[in-house]
TORVO-174669 format. One record per atom (N, C-alpha, C, O, CB): residue number from 1; residue in one letter; atom name; x, y, z. Coordinates in Angstrom, 2 decimals, padded with zeros to 5 digits, always signed. Glycine has a CB too. Layout:
N
    k  r   a       px       py       pz
  NUM  A  CA        X        Y        Z
...
END
This chain:
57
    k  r   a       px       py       pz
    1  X   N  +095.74  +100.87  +104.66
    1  X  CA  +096.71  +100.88  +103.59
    1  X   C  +098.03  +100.38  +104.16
    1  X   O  +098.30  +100.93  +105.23
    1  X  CB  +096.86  +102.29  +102.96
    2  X   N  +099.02  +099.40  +103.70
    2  X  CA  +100.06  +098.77  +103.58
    2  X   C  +101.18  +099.16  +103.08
    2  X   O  +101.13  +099.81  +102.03
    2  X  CB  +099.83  +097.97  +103.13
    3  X   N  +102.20  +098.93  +103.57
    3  X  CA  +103.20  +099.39  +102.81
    3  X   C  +103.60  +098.46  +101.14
    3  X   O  +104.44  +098.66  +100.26
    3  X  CB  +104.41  +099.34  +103.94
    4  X   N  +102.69  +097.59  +101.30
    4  X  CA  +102.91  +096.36  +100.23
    4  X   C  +101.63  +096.80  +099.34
    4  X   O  +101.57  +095.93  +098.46
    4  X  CB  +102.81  +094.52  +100.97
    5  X   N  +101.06  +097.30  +099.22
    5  X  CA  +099.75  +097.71  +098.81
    5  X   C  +100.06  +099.32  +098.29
    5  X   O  +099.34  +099.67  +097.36
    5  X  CB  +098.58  +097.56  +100.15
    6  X   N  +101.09  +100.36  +098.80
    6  X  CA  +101.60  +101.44  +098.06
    6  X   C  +102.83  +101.13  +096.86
    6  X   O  +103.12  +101.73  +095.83
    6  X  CB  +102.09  +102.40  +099.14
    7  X   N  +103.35  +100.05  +097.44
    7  X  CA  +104.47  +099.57  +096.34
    7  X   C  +103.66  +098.70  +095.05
    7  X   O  +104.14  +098.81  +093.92
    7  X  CB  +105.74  +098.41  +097.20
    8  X   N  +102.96  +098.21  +095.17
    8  X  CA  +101.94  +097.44  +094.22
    8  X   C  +100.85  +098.40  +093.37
    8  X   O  +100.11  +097.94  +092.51
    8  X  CB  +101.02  +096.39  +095.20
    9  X   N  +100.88  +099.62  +093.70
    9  X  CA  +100.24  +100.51  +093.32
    9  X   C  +100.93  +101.00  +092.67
    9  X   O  +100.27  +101.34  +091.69
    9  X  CB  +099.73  +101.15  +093.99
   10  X   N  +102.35  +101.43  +092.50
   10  X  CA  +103.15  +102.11  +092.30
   10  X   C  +103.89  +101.57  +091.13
   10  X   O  +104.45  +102.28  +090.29
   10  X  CB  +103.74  +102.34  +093.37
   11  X   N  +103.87  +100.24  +091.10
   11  X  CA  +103.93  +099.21  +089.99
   11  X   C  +103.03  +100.08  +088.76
   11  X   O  +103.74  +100.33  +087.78
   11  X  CB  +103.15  +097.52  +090.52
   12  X   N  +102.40  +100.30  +088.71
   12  X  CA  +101.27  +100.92  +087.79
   12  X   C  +102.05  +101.94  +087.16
   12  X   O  +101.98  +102.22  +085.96
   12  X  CB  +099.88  +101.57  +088.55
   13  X   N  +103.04  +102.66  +088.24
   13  X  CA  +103.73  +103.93  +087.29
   13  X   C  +104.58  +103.69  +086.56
   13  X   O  +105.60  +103.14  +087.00
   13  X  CB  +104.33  +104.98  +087.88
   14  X   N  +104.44  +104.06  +085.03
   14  X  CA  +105.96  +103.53  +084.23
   14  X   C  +106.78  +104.93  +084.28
   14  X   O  +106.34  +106.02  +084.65
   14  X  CB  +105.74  +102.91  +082.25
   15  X   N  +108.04  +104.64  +083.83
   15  X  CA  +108.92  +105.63  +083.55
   15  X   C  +108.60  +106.55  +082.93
   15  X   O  +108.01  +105.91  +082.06
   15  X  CB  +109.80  +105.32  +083.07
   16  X   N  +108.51  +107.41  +082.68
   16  X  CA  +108.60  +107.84  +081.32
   16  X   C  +109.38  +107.68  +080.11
   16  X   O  +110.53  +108.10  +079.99
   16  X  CB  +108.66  +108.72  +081.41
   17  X   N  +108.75  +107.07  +079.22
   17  X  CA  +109.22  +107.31  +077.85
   17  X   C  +109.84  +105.32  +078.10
   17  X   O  +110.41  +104.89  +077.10
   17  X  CB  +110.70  +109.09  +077.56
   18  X   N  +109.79  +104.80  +078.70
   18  X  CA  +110.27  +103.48  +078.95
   18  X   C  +108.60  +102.92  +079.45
   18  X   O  +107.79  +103.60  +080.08
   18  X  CB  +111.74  +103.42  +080.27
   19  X   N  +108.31  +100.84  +078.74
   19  X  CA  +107.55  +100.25  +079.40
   19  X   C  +107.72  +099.89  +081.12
   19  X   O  +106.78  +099.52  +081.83
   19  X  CB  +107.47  +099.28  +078.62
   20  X   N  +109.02  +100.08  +081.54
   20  X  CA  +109.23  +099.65  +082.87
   20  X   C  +108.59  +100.69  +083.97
   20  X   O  +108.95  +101.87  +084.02
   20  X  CB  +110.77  +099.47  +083.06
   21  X   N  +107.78  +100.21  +084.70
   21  X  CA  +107.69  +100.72  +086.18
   21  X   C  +108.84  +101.29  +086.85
   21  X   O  +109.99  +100.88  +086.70
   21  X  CB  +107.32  +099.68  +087.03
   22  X   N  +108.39  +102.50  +087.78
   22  X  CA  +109.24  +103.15  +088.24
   22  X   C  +109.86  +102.43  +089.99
   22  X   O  +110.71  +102.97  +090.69
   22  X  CB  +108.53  +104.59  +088.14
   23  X   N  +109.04  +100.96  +090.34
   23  X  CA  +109.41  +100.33  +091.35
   23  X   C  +111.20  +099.29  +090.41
   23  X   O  +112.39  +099.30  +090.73
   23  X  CB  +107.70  +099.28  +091.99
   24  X   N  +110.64  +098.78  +089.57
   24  X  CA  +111.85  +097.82  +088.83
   24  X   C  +112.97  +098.98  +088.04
   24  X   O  +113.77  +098.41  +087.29
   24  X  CB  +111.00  +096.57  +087.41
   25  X   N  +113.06  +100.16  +088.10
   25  X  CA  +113.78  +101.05  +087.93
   25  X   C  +114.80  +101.31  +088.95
   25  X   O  +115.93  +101.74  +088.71
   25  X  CB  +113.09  +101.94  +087.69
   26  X   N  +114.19  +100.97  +090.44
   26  X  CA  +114.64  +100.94  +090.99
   26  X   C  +114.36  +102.63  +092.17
   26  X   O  +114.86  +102.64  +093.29
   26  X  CB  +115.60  +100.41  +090.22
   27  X   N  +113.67  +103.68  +091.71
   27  X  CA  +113.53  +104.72  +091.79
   27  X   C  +112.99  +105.13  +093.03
   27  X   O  +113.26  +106.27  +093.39
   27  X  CB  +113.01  +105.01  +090.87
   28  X   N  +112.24  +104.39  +093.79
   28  X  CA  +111.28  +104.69  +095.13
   28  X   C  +112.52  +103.86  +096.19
   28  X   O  +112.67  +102.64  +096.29
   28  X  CB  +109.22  +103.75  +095.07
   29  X   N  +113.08  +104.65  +096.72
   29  X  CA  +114.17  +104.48  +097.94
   29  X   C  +113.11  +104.69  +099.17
   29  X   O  +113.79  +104.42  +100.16
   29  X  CB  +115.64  +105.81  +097.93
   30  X   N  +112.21  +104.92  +099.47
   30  X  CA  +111.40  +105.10  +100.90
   30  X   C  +110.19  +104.67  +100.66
   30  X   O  +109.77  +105.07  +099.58
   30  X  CB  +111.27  +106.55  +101.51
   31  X   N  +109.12  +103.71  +101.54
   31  X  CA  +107.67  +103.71  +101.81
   31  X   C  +107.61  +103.53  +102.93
   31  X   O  +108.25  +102.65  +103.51
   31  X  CB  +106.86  +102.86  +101.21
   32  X   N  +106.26  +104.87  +103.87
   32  X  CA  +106.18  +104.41  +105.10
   32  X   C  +104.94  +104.63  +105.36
   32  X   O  +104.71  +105.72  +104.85
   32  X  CB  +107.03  +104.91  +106.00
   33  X   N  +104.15  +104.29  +105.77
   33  X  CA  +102.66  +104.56  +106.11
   33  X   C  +102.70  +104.56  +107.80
   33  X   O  +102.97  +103.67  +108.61
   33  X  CB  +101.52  +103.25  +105.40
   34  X   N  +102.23  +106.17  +107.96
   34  X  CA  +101.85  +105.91  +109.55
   34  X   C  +100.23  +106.94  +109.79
   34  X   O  +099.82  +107.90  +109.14
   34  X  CB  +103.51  +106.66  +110.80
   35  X   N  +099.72  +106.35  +110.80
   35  X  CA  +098.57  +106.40  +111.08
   35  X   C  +097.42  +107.67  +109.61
   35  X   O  +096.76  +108.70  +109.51
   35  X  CB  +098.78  +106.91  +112.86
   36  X   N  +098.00  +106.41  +108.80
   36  X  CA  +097.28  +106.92  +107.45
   36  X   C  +097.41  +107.91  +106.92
   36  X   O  +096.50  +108.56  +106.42
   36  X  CB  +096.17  +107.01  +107.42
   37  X   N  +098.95  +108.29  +106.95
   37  X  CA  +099.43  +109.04  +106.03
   37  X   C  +100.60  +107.89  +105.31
   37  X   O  +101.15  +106.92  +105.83
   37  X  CB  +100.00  +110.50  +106.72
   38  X   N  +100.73  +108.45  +103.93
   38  X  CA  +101.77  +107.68  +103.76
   38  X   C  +102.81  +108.91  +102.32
   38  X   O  +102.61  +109.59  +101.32
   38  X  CB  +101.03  +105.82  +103.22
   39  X   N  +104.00  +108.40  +103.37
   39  X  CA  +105.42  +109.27  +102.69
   39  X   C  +105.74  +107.64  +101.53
   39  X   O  +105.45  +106.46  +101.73
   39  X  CB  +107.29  +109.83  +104.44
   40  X   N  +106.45  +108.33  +100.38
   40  X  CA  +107.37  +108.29  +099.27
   40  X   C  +108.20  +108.63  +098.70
   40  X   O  +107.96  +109.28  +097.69
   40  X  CB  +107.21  +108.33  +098.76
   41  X   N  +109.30  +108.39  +099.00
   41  X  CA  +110.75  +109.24  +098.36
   41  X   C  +111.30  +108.23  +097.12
   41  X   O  +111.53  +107.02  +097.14
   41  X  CB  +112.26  +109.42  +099.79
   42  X   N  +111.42  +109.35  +095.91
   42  X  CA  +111.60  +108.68  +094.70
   42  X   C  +112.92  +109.18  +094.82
   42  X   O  +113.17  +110.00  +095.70
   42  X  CB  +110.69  +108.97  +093.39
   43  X   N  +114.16  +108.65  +093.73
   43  X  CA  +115.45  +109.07  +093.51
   43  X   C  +115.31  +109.10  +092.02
   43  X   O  +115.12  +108.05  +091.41
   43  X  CB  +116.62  +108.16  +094.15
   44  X   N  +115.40  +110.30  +091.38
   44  X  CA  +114.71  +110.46  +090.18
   44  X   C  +117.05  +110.53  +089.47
   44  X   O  +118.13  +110.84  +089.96
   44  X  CB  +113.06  +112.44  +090.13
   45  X   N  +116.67  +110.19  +088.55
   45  X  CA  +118.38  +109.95  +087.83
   45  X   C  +118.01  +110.49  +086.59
   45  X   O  +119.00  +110.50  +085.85
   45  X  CB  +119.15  +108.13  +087.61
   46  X   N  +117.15  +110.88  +086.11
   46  X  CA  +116.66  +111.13  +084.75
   46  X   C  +117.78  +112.58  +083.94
   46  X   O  +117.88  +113.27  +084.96
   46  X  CB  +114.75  +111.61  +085.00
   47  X   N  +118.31  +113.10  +083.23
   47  X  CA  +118.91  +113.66  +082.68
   47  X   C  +117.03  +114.77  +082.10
   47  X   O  +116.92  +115.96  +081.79
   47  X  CB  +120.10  +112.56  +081.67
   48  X   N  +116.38  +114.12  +082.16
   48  X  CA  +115.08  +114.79  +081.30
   48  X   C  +114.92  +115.82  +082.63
   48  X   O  +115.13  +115.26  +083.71
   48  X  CB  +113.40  +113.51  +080.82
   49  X   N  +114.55  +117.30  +082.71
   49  X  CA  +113.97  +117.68  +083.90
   49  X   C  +112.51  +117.30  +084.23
   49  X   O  +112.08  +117.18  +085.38
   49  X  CB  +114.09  +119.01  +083.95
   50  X   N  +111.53  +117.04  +082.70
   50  X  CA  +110.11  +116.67  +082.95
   50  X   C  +110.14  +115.69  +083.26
   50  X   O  +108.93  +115.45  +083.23
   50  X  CB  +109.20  +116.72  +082.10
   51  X   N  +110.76  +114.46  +083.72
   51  X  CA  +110.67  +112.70  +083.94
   51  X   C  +110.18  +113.38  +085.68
   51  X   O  +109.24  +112.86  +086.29
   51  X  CB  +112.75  +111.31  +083.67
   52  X   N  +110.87  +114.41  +086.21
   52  X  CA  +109.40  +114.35  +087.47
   52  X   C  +107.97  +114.47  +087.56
   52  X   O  +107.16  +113.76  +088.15
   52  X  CB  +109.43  +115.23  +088.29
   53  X   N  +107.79  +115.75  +086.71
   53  X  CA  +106.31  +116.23  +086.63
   53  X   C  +105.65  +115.25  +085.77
   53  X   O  +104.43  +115.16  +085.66
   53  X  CB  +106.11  +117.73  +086.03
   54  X   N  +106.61  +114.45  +085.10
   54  X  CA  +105.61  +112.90  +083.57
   54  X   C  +105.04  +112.21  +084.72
   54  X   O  +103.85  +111.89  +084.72
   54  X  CB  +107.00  +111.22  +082.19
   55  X   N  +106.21  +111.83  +086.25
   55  X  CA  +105.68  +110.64  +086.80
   55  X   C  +104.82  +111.52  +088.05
   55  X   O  +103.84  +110.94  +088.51
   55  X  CB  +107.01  +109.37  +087.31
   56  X   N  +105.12  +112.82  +088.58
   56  X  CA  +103.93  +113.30  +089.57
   56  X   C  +102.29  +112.95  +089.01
   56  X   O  +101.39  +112.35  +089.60
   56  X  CB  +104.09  +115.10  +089.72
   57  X   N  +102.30  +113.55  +087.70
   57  X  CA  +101.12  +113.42  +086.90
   57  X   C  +100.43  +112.52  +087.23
   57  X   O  +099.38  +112.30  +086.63
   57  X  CB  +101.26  +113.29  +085.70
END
């Protein structure tokens, strides 16, 4: 697994309540893959408290 291959995956997640992905939102500030683990740090701005648990889901 790639770090270009978790961001392309991640493409798949929309916002909630918006058609846009949560990569062109701008929202995923970190990808790192090391010996097959891989970390993700989102920067969630949402005013909604569920826009985390919509996009954990």
């Amino acid at each position: 697994m790639t770090q270009e291959a978790i961001l392309d995956a991640l493409k798949a997640v929309k916002y909630p309540g918006y058609s846009r992905d949560i990569i062109s939102f701008g929202l995923v500030k970190h990808v790192a893959v090391n010996n097959g683990a891989v970390n993700v740090r989102l920067e969630l701005t949402s005013p909604n408290p569920d826009a985390a648990k919509i996009i954990k889901a």
